[in-house]
Biopython code that builds the backbone (N, CA, C, O; Angstrom):
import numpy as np
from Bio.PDB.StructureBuilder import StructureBuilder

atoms = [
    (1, "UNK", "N", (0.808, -1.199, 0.000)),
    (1, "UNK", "CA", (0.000, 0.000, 0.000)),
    (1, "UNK", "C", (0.849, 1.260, 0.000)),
    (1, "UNK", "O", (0.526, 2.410, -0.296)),
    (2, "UNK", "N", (1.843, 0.837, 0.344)),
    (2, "UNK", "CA", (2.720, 2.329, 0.794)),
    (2, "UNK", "C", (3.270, 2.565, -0.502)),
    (2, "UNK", "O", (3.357, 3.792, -0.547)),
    (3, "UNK", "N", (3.799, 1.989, -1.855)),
    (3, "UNK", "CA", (4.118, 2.381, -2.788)),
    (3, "UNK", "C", (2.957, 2.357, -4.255)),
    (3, "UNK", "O", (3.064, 2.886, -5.362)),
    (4, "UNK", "N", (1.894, 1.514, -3.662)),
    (4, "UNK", "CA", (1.037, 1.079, -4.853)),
    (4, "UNK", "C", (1.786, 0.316, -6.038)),
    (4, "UNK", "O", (1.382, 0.416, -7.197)),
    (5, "UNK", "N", (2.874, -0.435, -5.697)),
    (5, "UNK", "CA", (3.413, -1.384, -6.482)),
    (5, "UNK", "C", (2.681, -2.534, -6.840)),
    (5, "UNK", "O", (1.780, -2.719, -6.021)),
    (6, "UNK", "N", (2.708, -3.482, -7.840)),
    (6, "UNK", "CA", (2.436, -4.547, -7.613)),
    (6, "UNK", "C", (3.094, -5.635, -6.593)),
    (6, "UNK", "O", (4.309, -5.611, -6.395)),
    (7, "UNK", "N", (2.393, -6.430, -6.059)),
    (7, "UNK", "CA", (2.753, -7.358, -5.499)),
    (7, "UNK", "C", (3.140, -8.780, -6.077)),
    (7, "UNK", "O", (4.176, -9.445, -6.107)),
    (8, "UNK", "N", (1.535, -8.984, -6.625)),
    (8, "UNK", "CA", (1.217, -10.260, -6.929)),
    (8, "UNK", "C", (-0.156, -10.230, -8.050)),
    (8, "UNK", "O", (-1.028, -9.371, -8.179)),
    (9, "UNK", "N", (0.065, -11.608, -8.822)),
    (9, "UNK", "CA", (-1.024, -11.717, -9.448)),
    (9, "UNK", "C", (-1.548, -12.806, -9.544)),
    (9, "UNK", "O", (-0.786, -13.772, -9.594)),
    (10, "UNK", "N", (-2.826, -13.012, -9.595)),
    (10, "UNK", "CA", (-4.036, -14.516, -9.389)),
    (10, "UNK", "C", (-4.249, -14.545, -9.988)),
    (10, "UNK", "O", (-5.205, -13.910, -10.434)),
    (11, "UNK", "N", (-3.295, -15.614, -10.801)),
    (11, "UNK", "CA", (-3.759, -16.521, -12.041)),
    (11, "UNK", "C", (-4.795, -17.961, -12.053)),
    (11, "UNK", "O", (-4.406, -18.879, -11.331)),
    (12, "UNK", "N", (-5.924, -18.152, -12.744)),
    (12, "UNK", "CA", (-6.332, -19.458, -12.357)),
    (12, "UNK", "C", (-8.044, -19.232, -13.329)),
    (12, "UNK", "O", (-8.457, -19.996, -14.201)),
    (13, "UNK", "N", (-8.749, -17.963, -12.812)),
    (13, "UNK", "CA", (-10.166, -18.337, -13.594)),
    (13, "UNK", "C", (-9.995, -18.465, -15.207)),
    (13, "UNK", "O", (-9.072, -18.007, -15.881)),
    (14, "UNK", "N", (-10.845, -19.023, -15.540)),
    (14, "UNK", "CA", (-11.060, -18.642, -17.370)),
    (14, "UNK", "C", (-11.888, -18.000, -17.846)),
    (14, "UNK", "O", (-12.150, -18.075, -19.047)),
    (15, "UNK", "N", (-12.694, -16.967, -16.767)),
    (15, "UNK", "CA", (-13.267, -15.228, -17.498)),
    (15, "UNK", "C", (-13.320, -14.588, -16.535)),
    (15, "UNK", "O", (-12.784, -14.830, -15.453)),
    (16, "UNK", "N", (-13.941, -13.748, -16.813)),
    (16, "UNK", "CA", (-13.749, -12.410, -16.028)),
    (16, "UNK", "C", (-13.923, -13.009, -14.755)),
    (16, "UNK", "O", (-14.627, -13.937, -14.357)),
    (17, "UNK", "N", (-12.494, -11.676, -13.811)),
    (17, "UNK", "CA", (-13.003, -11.771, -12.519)),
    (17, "UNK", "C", (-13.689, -10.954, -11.762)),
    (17, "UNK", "O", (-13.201, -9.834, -11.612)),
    (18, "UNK", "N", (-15.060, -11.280, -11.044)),
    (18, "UNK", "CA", (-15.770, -10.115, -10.948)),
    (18, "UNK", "C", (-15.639, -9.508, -9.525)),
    (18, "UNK", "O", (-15.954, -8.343, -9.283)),
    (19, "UNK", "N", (-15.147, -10.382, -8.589)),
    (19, "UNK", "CA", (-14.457, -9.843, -6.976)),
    (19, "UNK", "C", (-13.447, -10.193, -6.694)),
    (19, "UNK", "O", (-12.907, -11.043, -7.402)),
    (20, "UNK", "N", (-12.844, -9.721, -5.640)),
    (20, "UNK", "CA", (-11.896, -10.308, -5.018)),
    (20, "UNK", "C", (-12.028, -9.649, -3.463)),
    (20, "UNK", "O", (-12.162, -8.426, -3.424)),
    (21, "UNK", "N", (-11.990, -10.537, -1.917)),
    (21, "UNK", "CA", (-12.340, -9.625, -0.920)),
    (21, "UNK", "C", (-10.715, -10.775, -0.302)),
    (21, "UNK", "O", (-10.012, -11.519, -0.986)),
    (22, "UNK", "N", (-10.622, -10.415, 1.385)),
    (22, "UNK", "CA", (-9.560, -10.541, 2.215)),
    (22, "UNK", "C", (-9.915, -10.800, 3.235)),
    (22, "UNK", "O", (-10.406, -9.961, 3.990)),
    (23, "UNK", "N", (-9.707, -12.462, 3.633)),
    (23, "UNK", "CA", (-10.020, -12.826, 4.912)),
    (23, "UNK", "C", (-10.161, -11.561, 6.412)),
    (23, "UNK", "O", (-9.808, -10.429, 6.084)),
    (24, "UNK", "N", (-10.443, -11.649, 7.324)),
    (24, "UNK", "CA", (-10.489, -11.150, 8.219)),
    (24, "UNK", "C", (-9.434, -11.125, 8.596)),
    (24, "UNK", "O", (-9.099, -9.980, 8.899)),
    (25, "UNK", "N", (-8.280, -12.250, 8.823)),
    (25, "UNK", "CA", (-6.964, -12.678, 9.760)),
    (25, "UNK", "C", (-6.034, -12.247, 8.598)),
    (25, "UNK", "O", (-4.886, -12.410, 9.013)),
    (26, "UNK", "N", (-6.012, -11.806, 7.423)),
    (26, "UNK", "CA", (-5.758, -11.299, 6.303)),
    (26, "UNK", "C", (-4.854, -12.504, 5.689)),
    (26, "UNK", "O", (-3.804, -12.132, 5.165)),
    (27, "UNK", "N", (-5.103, -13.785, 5.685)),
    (27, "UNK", "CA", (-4.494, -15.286, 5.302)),
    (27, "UNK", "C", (-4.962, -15.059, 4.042)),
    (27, "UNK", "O", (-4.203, -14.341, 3.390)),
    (28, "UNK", "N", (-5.913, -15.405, 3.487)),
    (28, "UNK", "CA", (-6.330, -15.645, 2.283)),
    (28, "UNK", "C", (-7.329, -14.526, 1.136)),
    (28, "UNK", "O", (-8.023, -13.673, 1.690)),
    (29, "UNK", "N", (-7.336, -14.576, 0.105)),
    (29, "UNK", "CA", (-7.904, -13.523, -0.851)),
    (29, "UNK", "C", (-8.980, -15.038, -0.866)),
    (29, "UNK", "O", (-8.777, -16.163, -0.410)),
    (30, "UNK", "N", (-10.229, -14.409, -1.648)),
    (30, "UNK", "CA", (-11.508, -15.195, -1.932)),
    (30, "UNK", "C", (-11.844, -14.434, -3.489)),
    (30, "UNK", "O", (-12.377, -13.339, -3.309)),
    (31, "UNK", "N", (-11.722, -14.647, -4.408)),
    (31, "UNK", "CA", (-12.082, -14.210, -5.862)),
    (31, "UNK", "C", (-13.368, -15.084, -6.472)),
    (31, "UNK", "O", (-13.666, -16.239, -6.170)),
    (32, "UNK", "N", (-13.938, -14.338, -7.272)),
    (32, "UNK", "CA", (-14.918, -14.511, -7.998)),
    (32, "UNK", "C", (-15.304, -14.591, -9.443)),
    (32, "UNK", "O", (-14.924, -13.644, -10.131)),
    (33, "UNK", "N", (-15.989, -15.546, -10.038)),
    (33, "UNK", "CA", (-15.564, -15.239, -11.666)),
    (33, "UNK", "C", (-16.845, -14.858, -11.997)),
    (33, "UNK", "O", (-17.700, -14.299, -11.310)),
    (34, "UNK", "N", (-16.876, -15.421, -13.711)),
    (34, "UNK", "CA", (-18.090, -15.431, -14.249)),
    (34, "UNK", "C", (-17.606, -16.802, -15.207)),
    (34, "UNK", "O", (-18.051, -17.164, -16.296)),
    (35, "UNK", "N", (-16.655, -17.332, -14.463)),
    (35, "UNK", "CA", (-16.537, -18.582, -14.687)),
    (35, "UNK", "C", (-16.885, -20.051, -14.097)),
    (35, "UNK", "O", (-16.643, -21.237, -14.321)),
    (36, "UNK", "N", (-17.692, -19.127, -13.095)),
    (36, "UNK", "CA", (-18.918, -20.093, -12.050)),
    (36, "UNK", "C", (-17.719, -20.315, -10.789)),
    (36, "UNK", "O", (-17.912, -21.491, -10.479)),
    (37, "UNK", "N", (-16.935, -19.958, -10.175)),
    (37, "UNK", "CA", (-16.198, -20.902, -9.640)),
    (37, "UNK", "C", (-15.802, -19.452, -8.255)),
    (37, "UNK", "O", (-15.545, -18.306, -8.624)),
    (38, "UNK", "N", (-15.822, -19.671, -7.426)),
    (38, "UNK", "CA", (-14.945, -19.236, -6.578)),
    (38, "UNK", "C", (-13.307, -19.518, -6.166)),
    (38, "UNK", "O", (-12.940, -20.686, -6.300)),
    (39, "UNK", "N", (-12.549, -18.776, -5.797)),
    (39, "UNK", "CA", (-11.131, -19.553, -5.239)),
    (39, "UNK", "C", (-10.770, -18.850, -4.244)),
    (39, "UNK", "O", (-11.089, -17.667, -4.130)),
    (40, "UNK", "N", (-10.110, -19.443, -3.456)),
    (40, "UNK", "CA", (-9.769, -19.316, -2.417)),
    (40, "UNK", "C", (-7.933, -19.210, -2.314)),
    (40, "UNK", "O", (-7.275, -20.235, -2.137)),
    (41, "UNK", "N", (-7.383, -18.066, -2.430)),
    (41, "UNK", "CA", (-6.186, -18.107, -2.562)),
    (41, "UNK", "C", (-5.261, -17.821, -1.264)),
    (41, "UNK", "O", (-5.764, -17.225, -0.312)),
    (42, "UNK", "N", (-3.782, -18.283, -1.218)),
    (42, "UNK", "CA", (-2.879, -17.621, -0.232)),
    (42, "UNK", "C", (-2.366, -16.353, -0.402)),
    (42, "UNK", "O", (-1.715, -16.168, -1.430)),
    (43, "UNK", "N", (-2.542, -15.227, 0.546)),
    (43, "UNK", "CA", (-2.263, -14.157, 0.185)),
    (43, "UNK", "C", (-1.009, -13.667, 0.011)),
    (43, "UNK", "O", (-0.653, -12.686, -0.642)),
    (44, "UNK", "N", (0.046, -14.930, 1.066)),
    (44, "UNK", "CA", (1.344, -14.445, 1.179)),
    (44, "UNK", "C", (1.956, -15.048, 0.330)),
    (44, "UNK", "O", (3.144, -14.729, 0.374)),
    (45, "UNK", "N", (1.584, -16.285, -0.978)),
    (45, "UNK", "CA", (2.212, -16.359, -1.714)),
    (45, "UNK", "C", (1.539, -16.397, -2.894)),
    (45, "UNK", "O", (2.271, -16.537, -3.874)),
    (46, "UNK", "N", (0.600, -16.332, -3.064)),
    (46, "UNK", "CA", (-0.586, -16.635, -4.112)),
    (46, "UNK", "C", (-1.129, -18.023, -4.709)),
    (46, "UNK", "O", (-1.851, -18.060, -5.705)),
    (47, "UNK", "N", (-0.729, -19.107, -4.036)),
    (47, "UNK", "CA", (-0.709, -20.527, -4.322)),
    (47, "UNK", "C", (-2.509, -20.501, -3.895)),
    (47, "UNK", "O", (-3.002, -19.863, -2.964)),
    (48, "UNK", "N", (-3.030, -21.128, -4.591)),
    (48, "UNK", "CA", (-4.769, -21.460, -4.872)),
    (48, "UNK", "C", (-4.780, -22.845, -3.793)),
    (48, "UNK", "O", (-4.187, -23.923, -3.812)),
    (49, "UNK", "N", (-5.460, -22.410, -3.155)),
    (49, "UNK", "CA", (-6.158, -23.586, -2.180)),
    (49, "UNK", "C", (-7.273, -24.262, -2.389)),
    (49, "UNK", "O", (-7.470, -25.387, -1.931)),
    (50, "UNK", "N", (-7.988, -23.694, -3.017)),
    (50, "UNK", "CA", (-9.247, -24.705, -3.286)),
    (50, "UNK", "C", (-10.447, -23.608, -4.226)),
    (50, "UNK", "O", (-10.755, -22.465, -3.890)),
    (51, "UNK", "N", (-10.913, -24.296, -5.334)),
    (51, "UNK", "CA", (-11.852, -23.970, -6.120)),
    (51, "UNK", "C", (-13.392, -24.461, -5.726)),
    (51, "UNK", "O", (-13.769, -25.631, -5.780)),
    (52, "UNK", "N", (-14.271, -23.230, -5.286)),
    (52, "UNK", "CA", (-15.469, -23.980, -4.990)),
    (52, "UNK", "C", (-16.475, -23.393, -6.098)),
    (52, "UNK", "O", (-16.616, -22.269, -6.580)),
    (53, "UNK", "N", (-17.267, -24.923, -6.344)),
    (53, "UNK", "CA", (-17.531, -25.398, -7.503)),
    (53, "UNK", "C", (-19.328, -25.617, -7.467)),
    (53, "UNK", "O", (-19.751, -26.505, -6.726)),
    (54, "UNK", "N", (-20.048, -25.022, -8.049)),
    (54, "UNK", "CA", (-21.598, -25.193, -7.895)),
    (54, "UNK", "C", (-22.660, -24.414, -7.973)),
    (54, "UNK", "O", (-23.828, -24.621, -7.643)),
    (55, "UNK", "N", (-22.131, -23.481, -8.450)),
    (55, "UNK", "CA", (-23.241, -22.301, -9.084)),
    (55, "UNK", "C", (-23.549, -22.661, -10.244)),
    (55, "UNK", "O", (-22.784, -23.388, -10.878)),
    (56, "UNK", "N", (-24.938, -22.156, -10.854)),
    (56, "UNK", "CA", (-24.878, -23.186, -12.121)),
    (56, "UNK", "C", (-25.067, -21.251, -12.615)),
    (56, "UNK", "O", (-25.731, -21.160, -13.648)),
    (57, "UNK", "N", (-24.654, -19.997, -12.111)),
    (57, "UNK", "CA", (-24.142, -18.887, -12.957)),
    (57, "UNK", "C", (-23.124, -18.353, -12.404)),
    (57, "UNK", "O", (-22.469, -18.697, -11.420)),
    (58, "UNK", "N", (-23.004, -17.168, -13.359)),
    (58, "UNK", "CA", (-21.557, -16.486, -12.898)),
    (58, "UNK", "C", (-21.623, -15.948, -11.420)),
    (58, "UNK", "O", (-22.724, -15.815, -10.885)),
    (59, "UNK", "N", (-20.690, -15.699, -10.886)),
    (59, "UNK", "CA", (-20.752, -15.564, -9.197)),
    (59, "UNK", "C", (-20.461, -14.285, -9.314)),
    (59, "UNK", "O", (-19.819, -13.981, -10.319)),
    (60, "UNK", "N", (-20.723, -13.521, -8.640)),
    (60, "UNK", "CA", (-21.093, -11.727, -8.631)),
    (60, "UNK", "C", (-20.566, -11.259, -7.309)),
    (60, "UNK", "O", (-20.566, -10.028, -7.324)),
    (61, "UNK", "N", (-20.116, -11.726, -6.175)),
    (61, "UNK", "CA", (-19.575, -11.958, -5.343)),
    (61, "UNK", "C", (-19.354, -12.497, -4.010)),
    (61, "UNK", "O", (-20.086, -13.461, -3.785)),
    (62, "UNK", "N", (-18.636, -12.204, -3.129)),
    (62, "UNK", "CA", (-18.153, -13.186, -1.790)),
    (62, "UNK", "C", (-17.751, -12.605, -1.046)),
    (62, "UNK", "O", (-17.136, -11.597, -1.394)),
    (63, "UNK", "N", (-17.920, -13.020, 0.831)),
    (63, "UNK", "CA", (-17.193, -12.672, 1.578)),
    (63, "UNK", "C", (-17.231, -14.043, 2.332)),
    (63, "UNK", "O", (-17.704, -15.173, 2.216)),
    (64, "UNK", "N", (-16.367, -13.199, 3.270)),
    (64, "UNK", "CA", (-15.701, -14.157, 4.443)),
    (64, "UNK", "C", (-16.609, -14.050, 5.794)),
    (64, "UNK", "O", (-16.923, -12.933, 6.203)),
    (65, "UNK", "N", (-16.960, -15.044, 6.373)),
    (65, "UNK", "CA", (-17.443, -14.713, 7.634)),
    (65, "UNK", "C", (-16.255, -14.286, 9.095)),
    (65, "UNK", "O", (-15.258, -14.918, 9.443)),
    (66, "UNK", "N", (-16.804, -13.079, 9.666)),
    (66, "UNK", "CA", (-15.736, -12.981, 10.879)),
    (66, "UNK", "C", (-15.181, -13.935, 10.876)),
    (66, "UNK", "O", (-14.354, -14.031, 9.970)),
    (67, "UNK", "N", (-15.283, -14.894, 11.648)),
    (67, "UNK", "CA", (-14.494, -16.039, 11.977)),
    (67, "UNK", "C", (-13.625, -16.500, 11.288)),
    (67, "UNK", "O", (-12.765, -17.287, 11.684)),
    (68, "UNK", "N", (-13.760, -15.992, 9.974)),
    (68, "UNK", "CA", (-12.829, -17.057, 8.849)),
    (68, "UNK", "C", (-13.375, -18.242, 8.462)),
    (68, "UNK", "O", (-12.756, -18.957, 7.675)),
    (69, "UNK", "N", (-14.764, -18.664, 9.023)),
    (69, "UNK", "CA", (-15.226, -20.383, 9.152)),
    (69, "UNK", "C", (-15.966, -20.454, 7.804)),
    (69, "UNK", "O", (-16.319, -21.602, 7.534)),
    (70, "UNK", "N", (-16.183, -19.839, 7.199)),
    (70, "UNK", "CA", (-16.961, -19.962, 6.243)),
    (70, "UNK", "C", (-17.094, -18.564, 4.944)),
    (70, "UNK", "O", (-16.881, -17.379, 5.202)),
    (71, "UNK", "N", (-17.551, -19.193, 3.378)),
    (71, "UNK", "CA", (-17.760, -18.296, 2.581)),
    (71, "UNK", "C", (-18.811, -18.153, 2.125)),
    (71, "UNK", "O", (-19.562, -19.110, 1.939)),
    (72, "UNK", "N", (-19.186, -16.701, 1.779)),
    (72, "UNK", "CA", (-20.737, -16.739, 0.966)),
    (72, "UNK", "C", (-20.516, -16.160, 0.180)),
    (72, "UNK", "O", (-19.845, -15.129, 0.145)),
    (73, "UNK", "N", (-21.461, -17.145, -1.276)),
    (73, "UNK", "CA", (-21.233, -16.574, -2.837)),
    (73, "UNK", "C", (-22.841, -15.988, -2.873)),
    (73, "UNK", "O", (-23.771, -16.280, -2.121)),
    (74, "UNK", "N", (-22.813, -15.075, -4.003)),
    (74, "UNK", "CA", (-23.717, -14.769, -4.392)),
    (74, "UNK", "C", (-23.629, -15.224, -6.408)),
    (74, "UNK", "O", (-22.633, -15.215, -7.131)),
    (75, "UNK", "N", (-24.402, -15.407, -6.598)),
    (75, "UNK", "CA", (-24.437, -15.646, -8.136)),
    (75, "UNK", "C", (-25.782, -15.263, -8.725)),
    (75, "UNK", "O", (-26.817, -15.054, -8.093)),
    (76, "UNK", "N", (-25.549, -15.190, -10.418)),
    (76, "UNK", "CA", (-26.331, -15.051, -11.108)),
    (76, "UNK", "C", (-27.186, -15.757, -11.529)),
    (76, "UNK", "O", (-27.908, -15.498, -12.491)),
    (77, "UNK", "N", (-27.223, -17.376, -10.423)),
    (77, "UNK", "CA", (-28.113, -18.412, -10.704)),
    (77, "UNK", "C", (-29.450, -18.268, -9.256)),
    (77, "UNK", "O", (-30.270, -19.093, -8.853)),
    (78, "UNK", "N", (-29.144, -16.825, -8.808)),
    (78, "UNK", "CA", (-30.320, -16.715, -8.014)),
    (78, "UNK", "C", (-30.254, -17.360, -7.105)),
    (78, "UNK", "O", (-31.375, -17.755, -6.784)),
    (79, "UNK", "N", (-29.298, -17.788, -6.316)),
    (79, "UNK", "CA", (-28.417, -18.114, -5.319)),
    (79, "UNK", "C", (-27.210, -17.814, -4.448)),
    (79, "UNK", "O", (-26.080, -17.990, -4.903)),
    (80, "UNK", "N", (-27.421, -17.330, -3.110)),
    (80, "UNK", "CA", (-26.246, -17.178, -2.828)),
    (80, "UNK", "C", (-26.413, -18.745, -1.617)),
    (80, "UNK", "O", (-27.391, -19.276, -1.091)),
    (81, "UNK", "N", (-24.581, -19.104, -1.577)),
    (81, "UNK", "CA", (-24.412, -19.982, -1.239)),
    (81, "UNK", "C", (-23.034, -20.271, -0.017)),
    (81, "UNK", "O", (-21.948, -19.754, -0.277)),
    (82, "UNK", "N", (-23.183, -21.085, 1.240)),
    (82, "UNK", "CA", (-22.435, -21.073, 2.697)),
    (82, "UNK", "C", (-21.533, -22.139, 2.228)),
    (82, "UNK", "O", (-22.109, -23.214, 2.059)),
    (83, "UNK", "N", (-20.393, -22.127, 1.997)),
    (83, "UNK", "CA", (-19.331, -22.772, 2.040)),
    (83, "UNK", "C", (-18.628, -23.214, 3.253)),
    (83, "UNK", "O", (-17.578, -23.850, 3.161)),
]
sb = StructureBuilder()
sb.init_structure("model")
sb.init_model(0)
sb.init_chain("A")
sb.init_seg("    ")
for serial, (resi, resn, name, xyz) in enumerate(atoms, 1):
    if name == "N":
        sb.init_residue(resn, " ", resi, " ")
    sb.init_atom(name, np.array(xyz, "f"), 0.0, 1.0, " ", f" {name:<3s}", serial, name[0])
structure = sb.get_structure()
């Protein structure tokens, strides 16, 4: 933040990404596509932890619950959904 450099970049959906938010404990980024898929990335190195998979539209976005225990998608299949 202090230089507005890049850091890092999250490679992995195959279209647009339409969020990206930051755990609470600031561990992990949570991104969003319109490639149906959520991910769940490491923030301190950018290595992808897990793709969650089950919207049957594009996902519009996500957060983290306080706790860190859980994610909620919202999508364009008229669903948002508790991971």
């Amino acid at each position: 933040l202090a230089d507005g450099s890049l850091v890092r970049t999250l490679m992995g959906h195959t279209r647009c990404v339409w969020s990206a938010c930051v755990s609470p404990d600031g561990v992990h980024v949570v991104t969003t596509s319109f490639d149906k898929t959520a991910r769940i990335w490491l923030l301190a190195d950018g290595s992808l932890v897990r793709t969650l998979e089950g919207h049957d539209g594009e996902i519009n976005s996500a957060c983290v619950s306080p706790e860190g225990l859980h994610v909620v998608t919202a999508s364009d299949d008229k669903t948002a959904r508790i991971w």
